[in-house]
PAMARVO-790655 format. One record per residue (C-alpha): x, y, z. Coordinates in steps of 0.2 Angstrom, whole numbers, padded with zeros to 4 digits, always signed. Example, Ala and Ser with C-alpha at 12.3 -4.5 7.8 and 13.67 -1.06 7.14 Angstrom:
<nodes>
+0062-0022+0039/+0068-0005+0036/
</nodes>
This chain:
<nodes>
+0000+0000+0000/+0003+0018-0002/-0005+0035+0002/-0003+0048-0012/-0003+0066-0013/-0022+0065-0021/-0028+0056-0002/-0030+0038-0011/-0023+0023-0006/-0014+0012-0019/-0016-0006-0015/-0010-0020-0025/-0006-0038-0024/-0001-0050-0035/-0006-0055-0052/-0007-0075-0050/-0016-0079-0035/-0034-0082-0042/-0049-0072-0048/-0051-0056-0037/-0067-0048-0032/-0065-0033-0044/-0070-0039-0063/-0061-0028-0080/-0070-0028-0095/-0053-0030-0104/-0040-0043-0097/-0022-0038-0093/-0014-0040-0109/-0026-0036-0122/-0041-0046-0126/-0060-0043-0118/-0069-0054-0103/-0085-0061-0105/-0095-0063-0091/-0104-0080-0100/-0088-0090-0105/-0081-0102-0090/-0062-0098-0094/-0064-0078-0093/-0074-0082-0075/-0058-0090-0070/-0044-0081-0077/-0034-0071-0066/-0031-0058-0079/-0048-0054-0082/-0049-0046-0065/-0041-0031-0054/-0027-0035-0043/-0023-0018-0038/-0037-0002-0031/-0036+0014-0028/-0047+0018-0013/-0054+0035-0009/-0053+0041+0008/-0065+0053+0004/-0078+0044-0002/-0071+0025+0004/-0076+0019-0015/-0062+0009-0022/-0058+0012-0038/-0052-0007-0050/-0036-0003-0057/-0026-0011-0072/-0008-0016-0069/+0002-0025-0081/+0014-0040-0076/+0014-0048-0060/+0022-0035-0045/+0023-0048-0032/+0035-0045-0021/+0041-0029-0027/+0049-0012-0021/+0042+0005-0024/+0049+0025-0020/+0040+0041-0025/+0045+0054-0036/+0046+0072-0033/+0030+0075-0043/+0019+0063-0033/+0020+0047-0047/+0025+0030-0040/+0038+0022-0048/+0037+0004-0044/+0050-0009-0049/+0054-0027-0051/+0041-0044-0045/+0039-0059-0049/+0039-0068-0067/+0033-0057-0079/+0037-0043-0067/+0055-0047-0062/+0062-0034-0073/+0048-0022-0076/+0046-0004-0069/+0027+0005-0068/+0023+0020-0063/+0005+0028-0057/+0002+0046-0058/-0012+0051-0046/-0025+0062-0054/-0041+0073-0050/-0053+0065-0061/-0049+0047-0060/-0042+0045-0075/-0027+0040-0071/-0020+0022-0073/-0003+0010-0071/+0007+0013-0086/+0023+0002-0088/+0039+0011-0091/+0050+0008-0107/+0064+0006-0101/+0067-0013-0091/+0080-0018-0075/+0096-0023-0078/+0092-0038-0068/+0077-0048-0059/+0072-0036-0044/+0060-0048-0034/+0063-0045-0015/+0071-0029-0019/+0071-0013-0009/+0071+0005-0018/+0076+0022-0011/+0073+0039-0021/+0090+0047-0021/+0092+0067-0016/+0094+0078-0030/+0084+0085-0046/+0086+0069-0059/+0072+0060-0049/+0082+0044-0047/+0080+0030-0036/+0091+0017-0031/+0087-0003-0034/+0095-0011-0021/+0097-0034-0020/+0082-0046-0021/+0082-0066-0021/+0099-0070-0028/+0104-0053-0032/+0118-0047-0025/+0120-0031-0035/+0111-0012-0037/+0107+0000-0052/+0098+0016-0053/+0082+0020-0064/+0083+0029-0074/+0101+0023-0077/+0114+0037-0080/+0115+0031-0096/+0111+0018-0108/+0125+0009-0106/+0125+0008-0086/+0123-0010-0081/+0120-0017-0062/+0132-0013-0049/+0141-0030-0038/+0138-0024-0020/+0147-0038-0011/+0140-0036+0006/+0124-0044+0001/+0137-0059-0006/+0142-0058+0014/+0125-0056+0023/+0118-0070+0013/+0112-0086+0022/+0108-0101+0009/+0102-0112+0022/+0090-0098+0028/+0081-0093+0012/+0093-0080+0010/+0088-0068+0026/+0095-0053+0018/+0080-0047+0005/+0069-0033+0006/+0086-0025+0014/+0082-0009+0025/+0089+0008+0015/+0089+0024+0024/+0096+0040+0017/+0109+0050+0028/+0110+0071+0028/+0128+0067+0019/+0119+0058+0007/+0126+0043+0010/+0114+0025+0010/+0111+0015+0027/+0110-0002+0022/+0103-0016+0035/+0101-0034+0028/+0101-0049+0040/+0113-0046+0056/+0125-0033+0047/+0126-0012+0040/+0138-0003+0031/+0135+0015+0025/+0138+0017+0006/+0143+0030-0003/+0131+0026-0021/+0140+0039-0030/+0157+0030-0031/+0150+0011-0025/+0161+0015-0011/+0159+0008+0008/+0163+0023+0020/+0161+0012+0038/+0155-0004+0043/+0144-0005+0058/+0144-0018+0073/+0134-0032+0070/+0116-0032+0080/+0118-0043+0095/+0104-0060+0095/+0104-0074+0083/+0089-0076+0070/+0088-0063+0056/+0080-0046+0055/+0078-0046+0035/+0067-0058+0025/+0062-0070+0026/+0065-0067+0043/+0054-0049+0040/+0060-0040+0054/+0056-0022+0052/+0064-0003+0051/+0062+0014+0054/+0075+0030+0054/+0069+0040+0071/+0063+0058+0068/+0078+0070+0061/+0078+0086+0071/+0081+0103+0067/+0088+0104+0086/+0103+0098+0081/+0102+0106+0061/+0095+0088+0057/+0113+0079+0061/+0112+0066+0071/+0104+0050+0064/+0096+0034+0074/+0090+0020+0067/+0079+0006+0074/+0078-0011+0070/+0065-0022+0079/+0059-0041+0078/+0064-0054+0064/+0065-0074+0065/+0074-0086+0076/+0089-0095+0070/+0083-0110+0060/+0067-0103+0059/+0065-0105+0041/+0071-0123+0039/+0060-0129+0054/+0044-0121+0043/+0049-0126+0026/+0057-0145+0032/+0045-0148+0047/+0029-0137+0049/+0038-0131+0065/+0036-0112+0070/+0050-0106+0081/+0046-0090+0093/+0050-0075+0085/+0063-0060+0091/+0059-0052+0106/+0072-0038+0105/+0073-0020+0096/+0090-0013+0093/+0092+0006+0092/+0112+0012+0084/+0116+0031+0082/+0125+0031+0064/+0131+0045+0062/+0149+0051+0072/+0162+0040+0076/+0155+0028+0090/+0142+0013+0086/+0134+0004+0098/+0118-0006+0096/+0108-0002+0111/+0096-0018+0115/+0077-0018+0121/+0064-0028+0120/+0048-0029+0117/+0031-0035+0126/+0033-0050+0116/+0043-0058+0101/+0037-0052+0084/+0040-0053+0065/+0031-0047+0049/+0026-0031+0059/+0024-0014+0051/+0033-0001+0060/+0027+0018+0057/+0032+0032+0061/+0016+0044+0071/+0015+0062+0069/+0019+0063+0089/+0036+0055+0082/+0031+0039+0091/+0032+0024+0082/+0017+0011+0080/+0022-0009+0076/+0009-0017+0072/+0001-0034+0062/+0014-0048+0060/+0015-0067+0068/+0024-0072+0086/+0031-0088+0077/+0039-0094+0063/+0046-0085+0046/+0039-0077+0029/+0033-0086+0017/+0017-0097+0012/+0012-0105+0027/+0027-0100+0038/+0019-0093+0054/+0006-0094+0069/+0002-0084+0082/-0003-0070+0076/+0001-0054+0085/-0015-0044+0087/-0010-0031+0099/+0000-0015+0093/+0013-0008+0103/+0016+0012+0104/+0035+0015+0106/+0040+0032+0113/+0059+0035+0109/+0060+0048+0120/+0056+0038+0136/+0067+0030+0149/+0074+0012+0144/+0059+0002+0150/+0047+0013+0149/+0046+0015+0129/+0034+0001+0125/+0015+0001+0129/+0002-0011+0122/-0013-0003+0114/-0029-0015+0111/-0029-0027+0101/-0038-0031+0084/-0048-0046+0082/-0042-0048+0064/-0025-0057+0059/-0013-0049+0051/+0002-0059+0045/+0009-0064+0027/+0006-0050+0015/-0003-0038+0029/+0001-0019+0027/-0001-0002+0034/+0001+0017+0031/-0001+0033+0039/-0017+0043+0037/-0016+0063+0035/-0030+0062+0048/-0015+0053+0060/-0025+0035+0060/-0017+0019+0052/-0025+0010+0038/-0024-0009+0039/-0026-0020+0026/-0019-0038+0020/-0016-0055+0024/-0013-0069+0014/-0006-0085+0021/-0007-0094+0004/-0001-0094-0014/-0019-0093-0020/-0031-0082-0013/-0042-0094+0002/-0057-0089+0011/-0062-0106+0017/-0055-0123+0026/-0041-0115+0032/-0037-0108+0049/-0030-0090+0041/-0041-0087+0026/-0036-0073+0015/-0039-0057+0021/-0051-0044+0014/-0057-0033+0025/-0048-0016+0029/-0048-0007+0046/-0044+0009+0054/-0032+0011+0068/-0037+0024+0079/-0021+0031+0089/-0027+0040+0106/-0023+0056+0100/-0037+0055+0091/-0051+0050+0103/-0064+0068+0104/-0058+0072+0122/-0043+0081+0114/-0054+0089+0102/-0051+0106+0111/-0031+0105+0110/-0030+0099+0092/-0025+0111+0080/-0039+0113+0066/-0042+0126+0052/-0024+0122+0045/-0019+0131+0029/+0000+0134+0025/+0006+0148+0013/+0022+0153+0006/+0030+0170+0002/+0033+0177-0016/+0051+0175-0021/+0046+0192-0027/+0039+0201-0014/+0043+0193+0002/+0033+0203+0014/+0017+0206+0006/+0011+0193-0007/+0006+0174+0001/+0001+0157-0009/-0011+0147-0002/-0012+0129+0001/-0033+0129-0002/-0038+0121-0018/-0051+0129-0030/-0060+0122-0043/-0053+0104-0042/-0035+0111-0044/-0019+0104-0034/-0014+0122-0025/+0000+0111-0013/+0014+0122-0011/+0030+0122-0016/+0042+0128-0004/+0061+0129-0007/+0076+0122+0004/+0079+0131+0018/+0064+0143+0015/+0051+0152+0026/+0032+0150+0023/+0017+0153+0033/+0007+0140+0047/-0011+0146+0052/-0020+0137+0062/-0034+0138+0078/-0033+0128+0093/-0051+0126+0103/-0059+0139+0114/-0051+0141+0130/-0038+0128+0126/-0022+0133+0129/-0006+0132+0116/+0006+0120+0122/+0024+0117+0117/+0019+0116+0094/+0029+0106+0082/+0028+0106+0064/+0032+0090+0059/+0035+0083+0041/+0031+0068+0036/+0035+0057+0020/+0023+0044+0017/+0032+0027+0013/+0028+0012-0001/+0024-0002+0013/+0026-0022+0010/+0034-0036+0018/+0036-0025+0035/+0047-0013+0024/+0040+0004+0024/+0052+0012+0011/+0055+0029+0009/+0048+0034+0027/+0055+0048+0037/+0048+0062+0049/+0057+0079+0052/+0054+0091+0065/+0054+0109+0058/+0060+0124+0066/+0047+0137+0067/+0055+0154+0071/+0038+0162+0079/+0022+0155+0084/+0010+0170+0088/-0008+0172+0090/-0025+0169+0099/-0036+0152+0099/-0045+0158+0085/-0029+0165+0074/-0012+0158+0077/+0001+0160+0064/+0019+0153+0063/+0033+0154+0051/+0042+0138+0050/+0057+0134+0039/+0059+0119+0027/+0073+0108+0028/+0088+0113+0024/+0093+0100+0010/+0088+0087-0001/+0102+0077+0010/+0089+0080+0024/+0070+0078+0015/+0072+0071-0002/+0060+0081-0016/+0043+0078-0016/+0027+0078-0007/+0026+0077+0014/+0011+0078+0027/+0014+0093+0037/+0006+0089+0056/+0005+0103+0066/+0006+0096+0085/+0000+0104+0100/+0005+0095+0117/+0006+0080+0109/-0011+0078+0100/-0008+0080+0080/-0018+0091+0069/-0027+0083+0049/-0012+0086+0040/-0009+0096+0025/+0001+0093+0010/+0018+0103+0007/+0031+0100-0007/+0050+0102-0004/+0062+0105-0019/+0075+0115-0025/+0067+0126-0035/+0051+0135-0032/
</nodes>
């Protein structure tokens, strides 16, 4: 899944796994389907197998997608369009992209332009600058990276030996879907398995090699442990960088699913490593109970939310039990020991192929499930999942409707005429009117709190919203903004906050501005960083 600019979910799956509920008129491929002809009824390409769902209206809305994307990887450009790569079969090489658009019009369309190599399992990272480029990085087998668009025509796929040495054969691999996170030098994080490095893309370079994270088992899939880099703050001019790495399978987890139908306990333990300076120490912690296949994601509060997943076994078909139905809420800024709290628990399991994403109103969409290499509803103790739910953080619950932050518009200063003429977020006439601000620029915040409620401690946090699968939410990041002045009554507070500094620091494209007041998060508005205005 993933929320775009327009406030629709893309939601996909793959293209193989059996007549969806969502007939086409046309199959995928060319060629019509007739409601009256037994092979058309039964043929997979004759139905959708991705939606883009409204959050407006909740309609869904069948989509087209050509060749299978199972399995894939997926990062944002700096114009809104997702540019997904790689899957399965068909898919293994292709690249799609879906523009989001006003009048439902829009559609997958595949790119021209193929991989250098098959990218199923991969991860992908847009990279700072203006060429929109994102970064391929591993996949089963694939012990290599490449950039789309390439440089140039010629430009192949690039060895990265340290997926040759994070690679377990007796494991499935344990080193797919490798976590990627983008430092304010512009240099990669790379997690897969146990192991990290930071990586210098431009030169295929590795600049440091980081401790290995203590524990047996494995963190990457199949094992499907899960990431996230902690909020960048402008505190420290955005500098220091943490990352956090929770949950993953047992050691031998996948052989004892795959050889015996034996589902070993999953990781207990979260590791949190500063990456950024000169001294590296994973700092250990665990959670309420073991967990893998969870989706991690980052709150507006810059908490983080894990949440779906199983409490035994590994990825794959069939691989788990014990679902984990209860979310945990992590609070980084807590004492050790005090970070993690349970929240209440869904009813619904969420393992294999479950997903989640951030809502601009601050809930969590949940979606997925799928145990099987088919779609199965029936017989089977974790049929396939269709339903979707809404996970309702307490910062939303009405008795903090008073501190919550509501009437938000955000409005930028002409270039030419700094300290008269404003630009408005508001849309007219069905028109996107997000604005555009510049690295390193001012622009406006207004917003009301409720009668008699006082203004607590504000932040202006930025979030990007991240292409989510296999407990890999890629892309995601939150910043905390500097705001030089926060002025006003209940009724009409203004602030002016500053972007980021730096592509480095917020990659282009679109981000969820939050404006939180004493911890409670406003409906967020859409802004667009990039280097030119």
């Amino acid at each position: 899944m993933a929320l775009t600019h327009k406030n629709t979910v893309l939601i996909f799956d793959q293209t193989g796994s059996g007549p969806s509920g969502y007939r086409l008129q046309r199959r995928s491929g060319g060629g019509s389907c007739h409601v009256n002809q037994a092979h058309d009824v039964h043929d997979s390409r004759c139905y959708a197998h991705s939606v883009e769902f409204h959050l407006g209206s909740k309609k869904l809305r069948p989509l087209r997608i050509e060749s299978d994307p199972f399995c894939s990887s997926g990062s944002f450009l700096s114009n809104g369009t997702l540019l997904q790569t790689g899957g399965y079969n068909d898919g293994y090489r292709r690249i799609r992209l879906f523009q989001p658009c006003d009048d439902d019009s829009c559609d997958w369309k595949l790119y021209k332009a193929k991989l250098s190599k098959n990218r199923w399992y991969a991860s992908s990272l847009l990279l700072p600058g203006d060429h929109d480029r994102v970064i391929v990085v591993g996949g089963q087998k694939m012990f290599s990276y490449e950039f789309v668009p390439k440089k140039s025509t010629k430009q192949a796929a690039i060895a990265l030996p340290f997926l040759h040495q994070t690679y377990n054969k007796t494991e499935g691999g344990n080193n797919m879907y490798p976590f990627l996170h983008l430092t304010p030098s512009g240099h990669l994080f790379i997690f897969a398995n146990r192991d990290s490095i930071l990586f210098n893309y431009r030169n295929g370079k590795v600049i440091k090699t980081y401790p290995r994270i203590p524990g047996h088992g494995s963190r990457s899939y199949p094992g499907s442990g899960s990431s996230v880099i902690l909020p960048l703050d402008h505190r420290d001019n955005f500098q220091k960088v943490e990352v956090m790495v929770c949950g993953g399978a047992s050691e031998g987890a996948y052989r004892a699913a795959e050889d015996n139908n034996q589902f070993l306990e999953g990781l207990k333990t979260c590791g949190r490593m500063v990456i950024t300076g000169n001294q590296h120490m994973w700092a250990m912690e665990e959670m309420p109970h073991a967990r893998l296949m969870a989706d991690m994601l980052i709150l507006p509060t810059g908490n983080v939310l894990i949440i779906n997943g199983a409490q035994r076994g590994v990825g794959g078909w069939e691989n788990a039990e014990h679902p984990a139905f209860t979310p945990y809420l992590y609070q980084p800024k807590k004492k050790l020991g005090k970070r993690f709290s349970v929240l209440k628990a869904s009813g619904v399991p969420r393992m294999y192929h479950s997903s989640a994403v951030l809502l601009p109103d601050g809930r969590v969409l949940v979606g997925g499930g799928n145990q099987f290499e088919r779609y199965t509803y029936h017989n089977v103790r974790y049929p396939t999942e269709l339903r979707l739910q809404a996970f309702a953080p307490q910062y939303t619950d009405h008795r903090f409707h008073h501190t919550r932050p509501s009437n938000i518009s955000l409005e930028k200063y002409s270039s030419s005429n700094k300290t008269s003429e404003l630009h408005s977020s508001t849309k007219k006439d069905g028109q996107d009117n997000t604005i555009t601000v510049r690295y390193g620029e001012e622009f406006q915040v207004k917003f009301r709190v409720g009668h008699k409620s006082r203004l607590n401690e504000v932040e202006f946090n930025a979030y990007s919203p991240p292409f989510t699968t296999h407990s890999n939410s890629m892309n995601q990041r939150l910043l905390k903004l500097r705001s030089r002045k926060v002025e006003g009554g209940n009724e009409a507070i203004s602030a002016t906050v500053v972007a980021p500094p730096s592509p480095n620091v917020a990659p282009p494209g679109y981000y969820l501005l939050f404006v939180v007041n004493g911890g409670i998060p406003s409906v967020a508005q859409w802004v667009r960083f990039s280097s030119h205005a």
